[in-house]
C-alpha positions in Angstrom: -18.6 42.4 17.1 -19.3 38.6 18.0 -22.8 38.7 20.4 -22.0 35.7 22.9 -25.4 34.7 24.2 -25.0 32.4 26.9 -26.5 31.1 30.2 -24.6 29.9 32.9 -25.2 29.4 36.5 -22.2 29.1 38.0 -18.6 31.3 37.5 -20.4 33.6 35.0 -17.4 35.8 34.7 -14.7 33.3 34.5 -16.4 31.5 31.9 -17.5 34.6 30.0 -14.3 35.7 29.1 -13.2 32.3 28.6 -15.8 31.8 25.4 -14.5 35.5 24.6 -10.7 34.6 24.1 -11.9 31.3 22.4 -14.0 33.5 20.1 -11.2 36.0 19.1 -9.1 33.0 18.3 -11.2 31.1 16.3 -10.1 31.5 12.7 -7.2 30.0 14.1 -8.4 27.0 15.5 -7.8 23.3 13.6 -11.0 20.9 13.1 -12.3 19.8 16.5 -12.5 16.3 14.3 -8.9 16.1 13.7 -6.6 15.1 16.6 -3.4 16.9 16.7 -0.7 14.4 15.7 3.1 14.0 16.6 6.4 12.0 16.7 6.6 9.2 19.4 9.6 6.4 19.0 8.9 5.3 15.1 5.4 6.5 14.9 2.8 9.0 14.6 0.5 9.1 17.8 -2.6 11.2 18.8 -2.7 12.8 22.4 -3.4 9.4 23.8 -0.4 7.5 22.3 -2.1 5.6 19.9 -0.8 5.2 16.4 -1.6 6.9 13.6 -1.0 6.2 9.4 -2.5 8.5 7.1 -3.5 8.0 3.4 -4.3 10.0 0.8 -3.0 12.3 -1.9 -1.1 15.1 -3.7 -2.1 17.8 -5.7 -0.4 20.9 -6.7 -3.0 24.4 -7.8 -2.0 24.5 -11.4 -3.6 24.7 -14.6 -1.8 22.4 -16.6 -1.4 19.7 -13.9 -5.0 19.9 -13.1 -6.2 19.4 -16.4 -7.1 23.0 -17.1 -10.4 22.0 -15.1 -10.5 25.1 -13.8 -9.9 27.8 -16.0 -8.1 27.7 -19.4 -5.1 29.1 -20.5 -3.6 32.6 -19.5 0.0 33.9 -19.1 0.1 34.4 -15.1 -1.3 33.5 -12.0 -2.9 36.5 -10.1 -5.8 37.6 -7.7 -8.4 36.6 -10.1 -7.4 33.5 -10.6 -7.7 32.8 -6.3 -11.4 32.0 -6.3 -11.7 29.3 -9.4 -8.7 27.5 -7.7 -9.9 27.3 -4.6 -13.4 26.0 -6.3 -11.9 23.6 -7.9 -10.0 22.0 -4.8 -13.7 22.2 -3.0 -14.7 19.3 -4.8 -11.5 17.6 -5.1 -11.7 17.2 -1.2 -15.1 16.8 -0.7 -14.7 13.6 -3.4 -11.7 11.9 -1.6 -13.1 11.9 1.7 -16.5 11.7 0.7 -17.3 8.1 3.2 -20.7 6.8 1.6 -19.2 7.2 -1.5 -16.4 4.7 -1.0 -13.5 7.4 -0.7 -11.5 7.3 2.5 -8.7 9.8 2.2 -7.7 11.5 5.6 -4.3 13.3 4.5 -3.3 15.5 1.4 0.1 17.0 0.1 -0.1 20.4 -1.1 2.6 21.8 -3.5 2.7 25.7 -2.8 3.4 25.9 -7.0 5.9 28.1 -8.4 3.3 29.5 -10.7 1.9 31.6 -8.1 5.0 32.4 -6.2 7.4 33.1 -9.3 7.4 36.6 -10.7 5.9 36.9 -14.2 8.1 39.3 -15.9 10.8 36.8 -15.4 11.1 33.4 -16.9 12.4 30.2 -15.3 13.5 27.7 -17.2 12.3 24.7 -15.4 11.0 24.1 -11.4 14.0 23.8 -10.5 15.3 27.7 -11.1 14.7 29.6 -8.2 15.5 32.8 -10.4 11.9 34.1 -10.5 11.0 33.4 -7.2 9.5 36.4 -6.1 9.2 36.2 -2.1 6.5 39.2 -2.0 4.7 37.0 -4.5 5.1 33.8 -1.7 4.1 35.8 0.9 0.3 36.9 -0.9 -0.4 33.3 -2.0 0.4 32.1 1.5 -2.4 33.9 2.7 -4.4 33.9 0.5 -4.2 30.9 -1.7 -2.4 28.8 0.1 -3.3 28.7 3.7 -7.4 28.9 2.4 -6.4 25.6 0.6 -5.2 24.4 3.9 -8.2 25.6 5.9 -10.3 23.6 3.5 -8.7 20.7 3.9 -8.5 20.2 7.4 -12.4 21.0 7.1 -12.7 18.4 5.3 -11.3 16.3 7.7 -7.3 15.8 6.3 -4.2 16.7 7.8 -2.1 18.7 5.4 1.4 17.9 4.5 3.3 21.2 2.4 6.2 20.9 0.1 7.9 23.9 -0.7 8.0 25.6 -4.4 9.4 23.4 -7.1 11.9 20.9 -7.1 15.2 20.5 -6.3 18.4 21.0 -8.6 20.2 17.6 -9.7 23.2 19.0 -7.6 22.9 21.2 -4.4 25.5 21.7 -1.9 25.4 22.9 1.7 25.0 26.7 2.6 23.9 27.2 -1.7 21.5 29.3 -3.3 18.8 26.3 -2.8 19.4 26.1 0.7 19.0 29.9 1.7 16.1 29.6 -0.4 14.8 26.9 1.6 15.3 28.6 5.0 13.7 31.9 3.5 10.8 29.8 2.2 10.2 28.0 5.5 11.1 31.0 7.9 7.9 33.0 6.5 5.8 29.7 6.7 6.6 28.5 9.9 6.3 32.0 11.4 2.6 32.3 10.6 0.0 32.1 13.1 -2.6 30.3 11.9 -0.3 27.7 10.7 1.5 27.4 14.6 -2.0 27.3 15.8 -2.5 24.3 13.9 0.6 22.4 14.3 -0.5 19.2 15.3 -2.4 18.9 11.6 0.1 20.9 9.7 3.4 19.0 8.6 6.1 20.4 6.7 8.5 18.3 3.6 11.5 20.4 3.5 12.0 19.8 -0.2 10.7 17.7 -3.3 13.5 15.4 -4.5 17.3 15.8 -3.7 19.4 14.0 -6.2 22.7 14.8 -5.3 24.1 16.7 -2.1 27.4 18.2 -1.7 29.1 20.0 0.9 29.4 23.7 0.5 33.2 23.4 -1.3 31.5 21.1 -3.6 33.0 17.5 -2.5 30.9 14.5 -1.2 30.3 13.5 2.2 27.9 10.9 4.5 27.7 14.3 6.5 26.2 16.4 3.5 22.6 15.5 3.8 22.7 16.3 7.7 24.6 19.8 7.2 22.5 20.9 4.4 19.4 20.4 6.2 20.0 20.7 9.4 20.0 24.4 9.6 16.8 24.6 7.5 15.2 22.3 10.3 16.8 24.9 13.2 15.1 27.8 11.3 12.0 26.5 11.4 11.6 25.8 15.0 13.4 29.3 15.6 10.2 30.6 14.3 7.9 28.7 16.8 6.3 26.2 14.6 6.1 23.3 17.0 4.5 20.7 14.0 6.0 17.3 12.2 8.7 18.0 10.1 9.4 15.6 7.0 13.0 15.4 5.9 13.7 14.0 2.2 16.8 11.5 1.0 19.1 11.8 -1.7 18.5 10.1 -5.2 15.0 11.2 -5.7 13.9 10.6 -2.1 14.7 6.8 -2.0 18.3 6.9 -0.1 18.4 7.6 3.5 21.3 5.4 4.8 23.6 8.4 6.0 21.1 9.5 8.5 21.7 6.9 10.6 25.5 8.2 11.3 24.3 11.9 10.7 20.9 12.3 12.2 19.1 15.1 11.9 18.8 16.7 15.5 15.5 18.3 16.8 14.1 20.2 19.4 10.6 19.1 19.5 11.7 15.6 18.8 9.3 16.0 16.2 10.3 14.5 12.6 9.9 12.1 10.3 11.1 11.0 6.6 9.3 11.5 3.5 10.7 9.2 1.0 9.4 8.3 -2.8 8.5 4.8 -4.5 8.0 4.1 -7.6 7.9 0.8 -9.7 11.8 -0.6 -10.3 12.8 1.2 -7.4 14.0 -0.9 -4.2 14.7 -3.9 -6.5 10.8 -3.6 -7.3 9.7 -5.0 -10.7 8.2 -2.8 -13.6 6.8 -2.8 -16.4 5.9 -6.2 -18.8 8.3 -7.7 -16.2 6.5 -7.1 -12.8 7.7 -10.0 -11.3 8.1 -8.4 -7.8 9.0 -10.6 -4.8 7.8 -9.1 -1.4 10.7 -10.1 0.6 13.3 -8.7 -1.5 11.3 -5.2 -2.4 10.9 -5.3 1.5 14.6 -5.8 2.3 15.7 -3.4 -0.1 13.5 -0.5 1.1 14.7 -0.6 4.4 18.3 -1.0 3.3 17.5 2.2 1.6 15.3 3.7 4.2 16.8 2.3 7.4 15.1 5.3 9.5 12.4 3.5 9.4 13.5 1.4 12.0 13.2 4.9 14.3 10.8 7.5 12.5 7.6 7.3 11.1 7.7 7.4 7.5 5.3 8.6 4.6 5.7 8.4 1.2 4.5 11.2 -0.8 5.0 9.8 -4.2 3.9 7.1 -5.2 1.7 5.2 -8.3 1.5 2.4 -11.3 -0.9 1.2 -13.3 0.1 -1.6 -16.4 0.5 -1.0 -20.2 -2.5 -0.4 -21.9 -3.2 -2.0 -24.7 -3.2 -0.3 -28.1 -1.8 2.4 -26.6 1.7 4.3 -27.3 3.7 6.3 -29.5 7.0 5.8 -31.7 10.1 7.0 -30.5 13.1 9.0 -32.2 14.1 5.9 -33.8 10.8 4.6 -34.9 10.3 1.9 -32.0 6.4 1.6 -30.3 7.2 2.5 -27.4 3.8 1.2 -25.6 1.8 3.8 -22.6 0.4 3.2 -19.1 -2.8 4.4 -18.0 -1.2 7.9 -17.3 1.0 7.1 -14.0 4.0 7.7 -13.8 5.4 4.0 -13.0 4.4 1.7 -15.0 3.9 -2.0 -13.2 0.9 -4.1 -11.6 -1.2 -4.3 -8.7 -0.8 -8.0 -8.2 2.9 -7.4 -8.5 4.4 -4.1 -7.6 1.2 -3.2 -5.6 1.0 -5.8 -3.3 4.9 -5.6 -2.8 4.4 -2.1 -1.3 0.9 -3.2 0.8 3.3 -5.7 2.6 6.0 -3.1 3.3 3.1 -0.9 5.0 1.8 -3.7 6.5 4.6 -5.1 7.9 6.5 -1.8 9.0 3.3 0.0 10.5 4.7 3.2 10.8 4.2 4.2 6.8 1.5 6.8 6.3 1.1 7.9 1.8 -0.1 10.0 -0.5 -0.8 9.2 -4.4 1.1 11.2 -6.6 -2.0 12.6 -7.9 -5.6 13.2 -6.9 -6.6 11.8 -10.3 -4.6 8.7 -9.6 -7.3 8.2 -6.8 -10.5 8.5 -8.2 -11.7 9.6 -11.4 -12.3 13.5 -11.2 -14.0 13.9 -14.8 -16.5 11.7 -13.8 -17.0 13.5 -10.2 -17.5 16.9 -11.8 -19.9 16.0 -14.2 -21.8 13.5 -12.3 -20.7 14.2 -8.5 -20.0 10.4 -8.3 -16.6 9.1 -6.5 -15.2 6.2 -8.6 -11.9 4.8 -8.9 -9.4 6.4 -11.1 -9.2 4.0 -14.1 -11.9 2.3 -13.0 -12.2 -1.6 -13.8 -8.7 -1.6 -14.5 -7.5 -4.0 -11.0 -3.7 -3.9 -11.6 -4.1 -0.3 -11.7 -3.4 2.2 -8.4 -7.1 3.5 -8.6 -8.8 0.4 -7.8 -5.9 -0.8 -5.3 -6.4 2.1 -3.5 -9.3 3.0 -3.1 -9.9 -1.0 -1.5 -7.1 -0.2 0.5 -8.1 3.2 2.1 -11.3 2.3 3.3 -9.7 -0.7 4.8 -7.0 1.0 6.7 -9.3 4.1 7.5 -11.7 1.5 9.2 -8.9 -0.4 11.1 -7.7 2.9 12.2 -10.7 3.8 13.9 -10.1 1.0 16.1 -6.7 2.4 16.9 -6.9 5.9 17.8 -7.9 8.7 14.3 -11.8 8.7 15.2 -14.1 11.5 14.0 -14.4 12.9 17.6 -17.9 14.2 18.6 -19.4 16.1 21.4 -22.9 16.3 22.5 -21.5 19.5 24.5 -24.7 22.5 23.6 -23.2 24.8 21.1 -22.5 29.0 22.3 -22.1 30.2 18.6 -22.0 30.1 15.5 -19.8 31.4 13.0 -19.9 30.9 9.0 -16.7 31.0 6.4 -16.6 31.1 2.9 -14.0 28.2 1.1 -11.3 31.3 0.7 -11.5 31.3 4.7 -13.5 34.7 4.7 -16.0 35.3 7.7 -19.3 35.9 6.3 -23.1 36.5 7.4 -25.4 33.6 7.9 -24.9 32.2 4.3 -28.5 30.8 2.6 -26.9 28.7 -0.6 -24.0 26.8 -1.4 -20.9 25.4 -0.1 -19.8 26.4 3.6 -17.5 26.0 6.8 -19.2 26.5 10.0 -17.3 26.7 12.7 -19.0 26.4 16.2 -18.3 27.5 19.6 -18.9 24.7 22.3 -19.7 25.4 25.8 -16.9 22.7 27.0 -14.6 25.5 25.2 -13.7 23.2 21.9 -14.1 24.4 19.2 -16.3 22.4 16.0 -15.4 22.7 12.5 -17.2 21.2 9.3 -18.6 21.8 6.0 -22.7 22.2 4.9 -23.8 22.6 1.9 -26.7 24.5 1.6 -29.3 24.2 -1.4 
């Protein structure tokens, strides 16, 4: 039972169970650092109307795609496996927001993984087979794997973005197995309470890279992207989540043009597009022929993307780095076939890189995420040494380097525009302490913490110690 100690002079009562109620709810409520977010006109605002872009990365809680950093190889993901995950991710966010160091992220996408969710005993054959998806296996992870990531993000100070399980098949078509397994996946998210509570930090993707949509007897339509997610969109705010909503394109998130005559419809007039770039893309230039020209990558992207003309966008994937040299393999037919830096577009700073700075720049309304937290800063280096560098560090026409320059300067922009740290000198009621899986525990006396403190102006203070 929570001992409230506090002196008052005046309405003792009122106030008393005031700070109760606030207590109870606590586990529930979002950083006091963090300002709730949400749609106005083309752009994200905070209560006060002023814009907001966010910038940062993706990461998805998986052995293989994080390196095996955090445990080697086993045959399933299960209870055990919670606590070294969660660990891991610790550091990954206290690196990319980690100020004197140079790191500046304030937003990260989290891929609820299909390891975790997907039942063991059955195989899939790729992310895109929904056949194993187990939803009693969703369910656990959400609360306990997922949602804990999420909590120790925010306390970290970034806003969350979550993309469902896997990836879309090549073909889908309205009312299909996909999209009841959307709604499904979404329904038992969005009903959640902590995640309502936090709302304003949360954001939802509906889905990770639609490549072709059909309507449900299989022919094509400029109405088949609106029908096929507009009831997923319905079922969320059916549940009560009240939060941005990011709606994908067809063609690996990169074509958007039949929303303007289909628009997705929405209650809380509360939504925004989350579209893909990568190098070659948008009439972008790649490889040993980065030859980009801003003007024309510009024009293209909004051809492509013309909501942004009316909804904030971000792009959640995104990256290049150049060839490097000496490196490669031979192909099938015996051809070097030279490598990047381990990005998934290959291309320049100084030529793809600066084409997408001045589509940001110019729009206003674009928030991103990396397509990697390794694509940020070096992570190897972190863990052994706890020092934040660049990903690919030295190398300039690389996405590391770029962005990490670029972070800091839009962070500090920003807090000239409206996403400050917000402080209080307001005298503190109580004192509560979390572990990093979310757990309430005693007055901790080493290691890595979340204390969350009770204000006597009724907000509510969240942040993370370390304790030696």
């Amino acid at each position: 039972m929570i001992n409230l100690k506090i002196i008052i002079t005046m309405n003792r009562k009122k106030l008393l169970i005031s700070l109760a109620m606030a207590m109870l709810s606590m586990a529930g409520q979002a950083a006091d650092n963090l300002p709730a977010l949400r749609v106005q006109g083309k752009n994200l605002v905070d209560a006060n109307g002023k814009t907001v872009v966010l910038h940062g990365v993706m990461d998805t809680p998986n052995r293989y795609f994080n390196g095996w950093r955090w445990q080697k190889w086993k045959a399933d993901y299960s209870e055990a496996d919670i606590k070294p995950c969660l660990n891991y991710f610790e550091k990954i966010f206290t690196a990319i927001t980690d100020h004197s160091q140079g790191a500046y992220c304030d937003v990260f996408r989290l891929h609820m993984d299909p390891c975790w969710t997907n039942d063991p005993s059955k195989k899939a054959e790729n992310e895109a087979d929904i056949s194993a998806f187990n939803m009693a296996r969703y369910r656990h992870y959400l609360l306990n794997l997922y949602i804990p990531l999420i909590k120790d993000a925010i306390a970290h100070g970034l806003y969350v973005i979550v993309r469902p399980p896997g990836v879309c098949p090549q073909d889908i078509s309205v009312g299909d197995k996909y999209n009841r397994y959307l709604k499904s996946v979404w329904k038992a998210f969005a009903a959640d309470e902590y995640i309502q509570q936090n709302s304003g930090i949360i954001s939802i993707e509906l889905a990770n890279e639609p490549v072709r949509v059909h309507m449900g007897d299989g022919s094509n339509s400029d109405k088949a992207l609106h029908d096929y997610f507009q009831p997923v969109v319905n079922e969320i705010r059916a549940q009560g989540f009240k939060g941005i909503i990011w709606v994908p394109g067809t063609t690996w998130q990169q074509n958007y043009r039949d929303y303007v005559k289909h628009p997705i419809v929405d209650s809380q007039n509360n939504l925004g597009y989350a579209v893909h770039c990568y190098p070659g893309w948008y009439m972008s230039g790649s490889g040993n022929n980065d030859n980009t020209n801003k003007e024309i990558f510009y024009n293209a992207f909004l051809d492509a993307v013309p909501v942004a003309k009316t909804n904030p966008i971000i792009v959640t994937e995104i990256d290049w780095s150049p060839y490097k040299p000496g490196s490669g393999h031979k192909d099938e037919q015996g051809n070097w076939v030279e490598s990047n830096y381990g990005t998934w577009g290959t291309a320049t700073t100084s030529g793809f890189g600066e084409g997408w700075k001045y589509i940001h720049d110019k729009l206003g309304n674009i928030s991103m995420t990396l397509q990697g937290s390794g694509l940020y800063f070096d992570i190897d280096t972190y863990l052994k040494d706890k020092v934040v560098e660049p990903a690919f560090k030295g190398v300039d026409e690389a996405c590391g380097e770029a962005c990490f320059k670029w972070y800091k300067e839009w962070y500090l922009k920003q807090n000239t525009t409206g996403i400050k740290q917000l402080e209080t000198q307001a005298d503190v009621v109580s004192t509560l302490y979390y572990n990093i899986e979310g757990k309430e525990v005693e007055k901790p006396t080493a290691g890595v913490y979340i204390i969350k403190q009770l204000l006597s102006n009724g907000k509510i203070r969240s942040r993370k110690v370390f304790l030696k």
